[in-house]
C-alpha positions as CSV (number, residue, x, y, z in Angstrom):
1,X,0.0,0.0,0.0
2,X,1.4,3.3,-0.8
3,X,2.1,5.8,1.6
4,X,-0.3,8.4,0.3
5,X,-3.3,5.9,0.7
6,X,-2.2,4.9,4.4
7,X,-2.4,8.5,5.1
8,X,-5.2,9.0,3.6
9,X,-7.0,6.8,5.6
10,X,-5.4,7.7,8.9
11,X,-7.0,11.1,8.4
12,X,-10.2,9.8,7.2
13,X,-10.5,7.6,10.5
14,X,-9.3,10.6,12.4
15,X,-11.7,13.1,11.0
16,X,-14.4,10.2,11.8
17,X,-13.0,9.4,15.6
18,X,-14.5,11.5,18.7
19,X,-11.5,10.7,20.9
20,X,-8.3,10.0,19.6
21,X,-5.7,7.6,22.2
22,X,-2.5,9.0,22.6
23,X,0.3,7.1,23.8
24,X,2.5,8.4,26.5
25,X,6.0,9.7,24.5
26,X,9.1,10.8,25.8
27,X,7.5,14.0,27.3
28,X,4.6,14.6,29.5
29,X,2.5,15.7,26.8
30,X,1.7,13.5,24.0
31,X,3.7,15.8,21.0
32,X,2.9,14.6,17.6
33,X,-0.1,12.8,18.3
34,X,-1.7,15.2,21.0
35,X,-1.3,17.9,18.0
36,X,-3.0,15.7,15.1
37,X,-6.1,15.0,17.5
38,X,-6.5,18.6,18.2
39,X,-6.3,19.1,14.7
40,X,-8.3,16.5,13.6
41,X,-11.4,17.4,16.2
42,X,-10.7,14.4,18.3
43,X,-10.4,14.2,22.0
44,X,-7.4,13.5,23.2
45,X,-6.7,10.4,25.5
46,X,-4.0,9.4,27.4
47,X,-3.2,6.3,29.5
48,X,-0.6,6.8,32.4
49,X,0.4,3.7,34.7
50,X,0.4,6.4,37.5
51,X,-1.0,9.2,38.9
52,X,1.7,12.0,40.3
């Protein structure tokens, strides 16, 4: 599958998604994904295996 097609549908299931799960990056805030979600009109989710 090209990489234009893959995506395309990552956005297409994005634009369709209400929240959006973010995994936990190298920062407290999710970066790259917490951006596209926001763009996108998801919600933002993250899962933490603690609370501080």
């Amino acid at each position: 599958m090209k990489r234009s097609a893959v995506l395309g549908t990552y956005r297409k299931e994005l634009y369709r998604s209400k929240f959006c799960i973010c995994p936990r990056g190298k920062t407290q805030v999710g970066g790259v994904c917490l951006a596209e979600s926001m763009t996108f009109g998801c919600v933002p989710g993250q899962q933490f295996d603690s609370v501080e």
